[in-house]
MARMAR-820793 format. One record per residue (C-alpha): residue in three letters; x, y, z. Coordinates in pm, whole numbers, padded with zeros to 5 digits, always signed. Example, Ala and Ser with C-alpha at 12.3 -4.5 7.8 and 13.67 -1.06 7.14 Angstrom:
2
Ala+01230-00450+00780;Ser+01367-00106+00714;
***
This chain:
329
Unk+05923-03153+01829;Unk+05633-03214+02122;Unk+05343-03186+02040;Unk+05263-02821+02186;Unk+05470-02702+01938;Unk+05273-02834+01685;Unk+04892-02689+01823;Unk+04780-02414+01643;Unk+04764-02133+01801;Unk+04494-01931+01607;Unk+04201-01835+01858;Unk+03922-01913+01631;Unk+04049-02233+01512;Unk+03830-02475+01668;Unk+04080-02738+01814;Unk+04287-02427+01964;Unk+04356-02408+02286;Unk+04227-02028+02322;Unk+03916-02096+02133;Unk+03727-02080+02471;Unk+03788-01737+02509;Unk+03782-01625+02153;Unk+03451-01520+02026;Unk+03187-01739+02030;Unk+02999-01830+01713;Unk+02649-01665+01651;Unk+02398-01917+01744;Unk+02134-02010+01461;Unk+01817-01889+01688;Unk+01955-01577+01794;Unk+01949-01199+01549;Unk+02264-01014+01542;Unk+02290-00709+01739;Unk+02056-00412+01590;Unk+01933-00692+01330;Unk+01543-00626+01460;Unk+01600-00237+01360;Unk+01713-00322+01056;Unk+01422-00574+00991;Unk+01178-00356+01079;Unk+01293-00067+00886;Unk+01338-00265+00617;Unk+00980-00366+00596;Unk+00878-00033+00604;Unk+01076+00047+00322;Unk+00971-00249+00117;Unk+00613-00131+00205;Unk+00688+00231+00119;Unk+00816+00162-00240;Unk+00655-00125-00311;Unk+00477-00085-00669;Unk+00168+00126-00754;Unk-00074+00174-00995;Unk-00091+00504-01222;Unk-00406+00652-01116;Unk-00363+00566-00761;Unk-00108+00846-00676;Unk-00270+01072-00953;Unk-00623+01050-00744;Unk-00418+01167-00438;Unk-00225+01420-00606;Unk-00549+01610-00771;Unk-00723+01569-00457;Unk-00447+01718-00226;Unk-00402+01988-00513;Unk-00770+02025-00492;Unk-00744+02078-00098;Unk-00478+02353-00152;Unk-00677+02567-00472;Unk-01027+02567-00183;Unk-00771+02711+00055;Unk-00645+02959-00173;Unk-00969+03071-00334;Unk-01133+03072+00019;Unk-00929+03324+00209;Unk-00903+03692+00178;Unk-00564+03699+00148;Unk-00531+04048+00104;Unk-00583+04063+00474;Unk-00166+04006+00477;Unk-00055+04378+00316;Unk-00304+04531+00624;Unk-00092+04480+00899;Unk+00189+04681+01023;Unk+00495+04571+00930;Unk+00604+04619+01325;Unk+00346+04327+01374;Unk+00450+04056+01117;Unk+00803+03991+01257;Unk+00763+03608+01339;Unk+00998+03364+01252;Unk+00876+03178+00943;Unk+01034+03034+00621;Unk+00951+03364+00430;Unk+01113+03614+00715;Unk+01412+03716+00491;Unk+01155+03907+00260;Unk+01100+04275+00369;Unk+00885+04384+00626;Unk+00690+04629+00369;Unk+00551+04391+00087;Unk+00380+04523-00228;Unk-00003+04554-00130;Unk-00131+04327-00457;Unk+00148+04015-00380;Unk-00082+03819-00144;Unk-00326+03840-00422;Unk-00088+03759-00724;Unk+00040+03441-00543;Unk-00348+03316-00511;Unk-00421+03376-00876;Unk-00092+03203-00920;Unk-00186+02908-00722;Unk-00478+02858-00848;Unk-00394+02876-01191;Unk-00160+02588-01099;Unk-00408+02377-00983;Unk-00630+02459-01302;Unk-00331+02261-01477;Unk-00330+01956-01244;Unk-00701+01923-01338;Unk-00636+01966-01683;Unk-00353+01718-01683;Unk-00127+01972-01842;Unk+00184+01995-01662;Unk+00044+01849-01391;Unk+00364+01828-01188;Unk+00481+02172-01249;Unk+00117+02306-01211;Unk+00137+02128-00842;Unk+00479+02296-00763;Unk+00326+02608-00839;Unk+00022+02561-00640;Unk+00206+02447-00341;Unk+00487+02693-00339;Unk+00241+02984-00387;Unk-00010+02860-00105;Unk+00343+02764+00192;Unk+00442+03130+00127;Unk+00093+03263+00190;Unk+00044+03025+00506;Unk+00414+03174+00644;Unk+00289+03549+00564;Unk-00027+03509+00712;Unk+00163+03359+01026;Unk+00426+03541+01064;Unk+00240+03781+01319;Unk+00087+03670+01654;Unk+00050+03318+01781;Unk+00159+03090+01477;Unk-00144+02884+01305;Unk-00202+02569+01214;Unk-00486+02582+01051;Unk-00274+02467+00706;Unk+00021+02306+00824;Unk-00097+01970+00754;Unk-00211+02038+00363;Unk+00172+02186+00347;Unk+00336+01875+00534;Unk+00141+01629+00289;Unk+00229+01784-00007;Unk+00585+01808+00015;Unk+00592+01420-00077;Unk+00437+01488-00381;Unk+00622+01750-00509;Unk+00881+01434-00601;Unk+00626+01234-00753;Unk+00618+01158-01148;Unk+00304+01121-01280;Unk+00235+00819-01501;Unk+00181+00965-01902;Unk-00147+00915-02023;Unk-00265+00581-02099;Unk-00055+00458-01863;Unk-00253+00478-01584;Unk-00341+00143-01473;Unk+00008+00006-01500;Unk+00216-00033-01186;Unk+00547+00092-01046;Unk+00774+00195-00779;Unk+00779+00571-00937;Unk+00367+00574-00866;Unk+00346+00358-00520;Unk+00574+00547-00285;Unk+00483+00944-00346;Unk+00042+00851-00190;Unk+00203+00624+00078;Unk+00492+00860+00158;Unk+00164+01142+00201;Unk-00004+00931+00423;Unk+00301+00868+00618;Unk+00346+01279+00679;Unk-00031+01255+00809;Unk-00017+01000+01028;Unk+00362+01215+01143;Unk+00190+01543+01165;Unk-00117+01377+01376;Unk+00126+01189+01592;Unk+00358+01467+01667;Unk+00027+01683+01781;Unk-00004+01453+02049;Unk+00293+01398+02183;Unk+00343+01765+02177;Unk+00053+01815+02458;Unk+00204+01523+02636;Unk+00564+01669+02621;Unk+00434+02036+02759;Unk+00145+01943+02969;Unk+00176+01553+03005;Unk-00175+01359+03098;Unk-00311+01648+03243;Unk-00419+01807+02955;Unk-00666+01532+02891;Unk-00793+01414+03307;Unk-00755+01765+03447;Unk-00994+02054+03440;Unk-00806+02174+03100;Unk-01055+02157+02809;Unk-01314+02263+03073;Unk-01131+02614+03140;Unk-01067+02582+02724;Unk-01472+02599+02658;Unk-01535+02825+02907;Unk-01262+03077+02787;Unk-01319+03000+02430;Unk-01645+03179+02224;Unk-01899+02981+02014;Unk-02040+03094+01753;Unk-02266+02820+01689;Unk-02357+02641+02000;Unk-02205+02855+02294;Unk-02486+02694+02526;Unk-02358+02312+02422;Unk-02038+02437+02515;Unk-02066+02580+02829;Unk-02281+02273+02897;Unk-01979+02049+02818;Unk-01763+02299+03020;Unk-02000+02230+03360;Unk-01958+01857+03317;Unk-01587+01763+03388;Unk-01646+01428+03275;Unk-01749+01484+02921;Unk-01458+01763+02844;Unk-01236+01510+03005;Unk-01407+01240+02795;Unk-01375+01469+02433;Unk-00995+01549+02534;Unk-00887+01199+02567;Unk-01053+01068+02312;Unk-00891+01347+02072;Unk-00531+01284+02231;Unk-00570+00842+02160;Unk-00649+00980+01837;Unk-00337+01196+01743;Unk-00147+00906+01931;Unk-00267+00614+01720;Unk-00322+00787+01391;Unk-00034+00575+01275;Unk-00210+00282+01343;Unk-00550+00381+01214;Unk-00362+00492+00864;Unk-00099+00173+00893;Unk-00401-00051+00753;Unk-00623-00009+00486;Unk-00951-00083+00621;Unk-00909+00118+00876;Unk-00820+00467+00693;Unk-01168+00572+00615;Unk-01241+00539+01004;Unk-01004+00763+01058;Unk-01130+01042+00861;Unk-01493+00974+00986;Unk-01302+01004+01355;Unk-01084+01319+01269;Unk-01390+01460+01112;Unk-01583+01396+01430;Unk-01314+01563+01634;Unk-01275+01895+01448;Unk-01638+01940+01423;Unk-01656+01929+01767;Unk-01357+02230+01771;Unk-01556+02424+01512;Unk-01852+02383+01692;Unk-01729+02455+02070;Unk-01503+02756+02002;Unk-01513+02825+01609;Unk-01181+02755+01508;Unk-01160+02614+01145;Unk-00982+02277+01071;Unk-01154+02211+00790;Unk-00803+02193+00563;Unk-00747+01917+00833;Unk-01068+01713+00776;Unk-01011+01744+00362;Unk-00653+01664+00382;Unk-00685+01372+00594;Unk-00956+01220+00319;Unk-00755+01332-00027;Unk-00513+01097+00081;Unk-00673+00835+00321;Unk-00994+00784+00094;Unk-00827+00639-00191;Unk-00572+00446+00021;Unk-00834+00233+00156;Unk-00959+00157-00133;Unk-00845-00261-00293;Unk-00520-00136-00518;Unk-00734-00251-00830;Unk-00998-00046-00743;Unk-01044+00342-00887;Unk-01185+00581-00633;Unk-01430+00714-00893;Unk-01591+00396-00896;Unk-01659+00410-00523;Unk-02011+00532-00423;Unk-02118+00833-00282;Unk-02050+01170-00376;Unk-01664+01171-00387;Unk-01663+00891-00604;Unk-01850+01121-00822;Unk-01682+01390-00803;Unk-01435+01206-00885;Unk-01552+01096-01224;Unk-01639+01415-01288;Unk-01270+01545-01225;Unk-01178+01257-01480;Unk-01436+01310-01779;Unk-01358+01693-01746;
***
């Protein structure tokens, strides 16, 4: 027999003759195809539901719940059964109920809420008592929107909270131990913030692109816009292209980096100061209330930048005692 015969044949044996043009072996310096994805995503999920302490996700789940009883107690929601039912045709997550709703339902769902939030602050049923509140306050944000241009004056409280309608809440006494049940519902809320804020700007860059930051926009938006509390700073803004074209790109970087801002801890409280900063300036220029915004933002980004071993009612200042207050009631 000659020795062809007796050559294997098998392309990925090393000696074969076809092993040139067989597949070559993955090189020790070089990833696998897709393998950076993967890495990446899987540090985000190791970071996600990574262990946390107890009263870490229970500060930001009274807080956000907190957030969503001001809402409900500081609206007239009543306002709703007023319109015409001809008028309240938008396309919401409530528009299979009927046009005609009982005049005392906007009402009923408040009360509702709120007595769900009265039960995360007791710590009796908390997690039910948060379903509750929720629930009751996303219907009353679709009803209210559902005629005219939509709002978004609450979409951000409803966005965050949907993470923490999964969340289990550590029993008492068990507050300060740690665990993958308590970590991932306050980072999975500040994830939806940093979302929401992100998707707000690329939203103006997907419909008006750079413009609406360097072109005469915010300057036509002050000048069309009414202030109730400092229409001559406005139109003053207005007349100086510069400084509208100054506020709108600084409030566009904003939305765009909020992921970054919220990514690290020592950075989180900055960002509230910042987002603070920028709806003030809304509220003050044309009188549009964010203020859900601005309290959401901190329920959840306050205690996130806090050291993991450290309680936000130790913190000074008046949230930290607020805080305690919350606690020893």
């Amino acid at each position: 027999m000659t020795a062809d015969a007796t050559t294997p044949t098998n392309p990925t044996h090393p000696t074969s003759p076809a092993g040139p043009t067989g597949p070559a072996p993955a090189t020790s310096g070089q990833r696998p195809r897709g393998g950076r994805l993967r890495a990446v995503v899987g540090t985000l999920d190791r970071r996600l539901t990574a262990p946390g302490r107890g009263y870490r996700l229970r500060e930001v789940h009274t807080l956000v719940a907190l957030v969503i009883g001001l809402r409900l107690v500081t609206r007239d929601w009543s306002a709703i059964a007023d319109r015409p039912a001809a008028l309240t045709d938008g396309l919401t997550v409530v528009s299979w109920l009927p046009d005609a709703l009982p005049a005392g339902l906007p009402v009923a769902l408040a009360v509702l809420g709120v007595g769900g939030v009265g039960l995360v602050l007791a710590r009796r049923r908390a997690h039910a008592g948060f379903v509750v509140a929720w629930a009751c306050y996303a219907v009353l944000c679709a009803l209210w929107g559902s005629s005219g241009k939509v709002l978004h004056n609450d979409v951000l409280t409803v966005w965050v909270g949907v993470p923490l309608l999964f969340a289990s809440l550590p029993r008492p006494g068990h507050d300060h131990r740690r665990a993958v049940a308590w970590g991932w519902p306050p980072r999975a809320a500040l994830a939806a913030l940093a979302l929401v804020y992100w998707l707000t700007g690329v939203q103006k860059l997907r419909h008006s692109g750079v413009g609406w930051a360097l072109s005469d926009n915010m300057t036509w938006v002050l000048r069309q816009g009414v202030s109730p509390h400092a229409d001559g700073l406005a139109q003053w803004v207005a007349d100086h292209v510069v400084v509208a074209s100054a506020l709108a790109t600084g409030a566009l970087l904003l939305e765009l980096t909020a992921p970054l801002w919220l990514a690290w801890r020592r950075t989180r409280a900055l960002f509230v100061l910042a987002v603070a900063v920028m709806h003030g300036s809304i509220w003050l220029f044309l009188g549009i209330d964010y203020s859900a915004w601005v309290l959401t933002a901190a329920a959840v980004a306050l205690p996130m930048s806090l050291a993991p071993t450290r309680r936000l009612r130790d913190a000074p200042g008046p949230l930290g005692r607020l805080v305690s207050a919350l606690a020893r009631a």
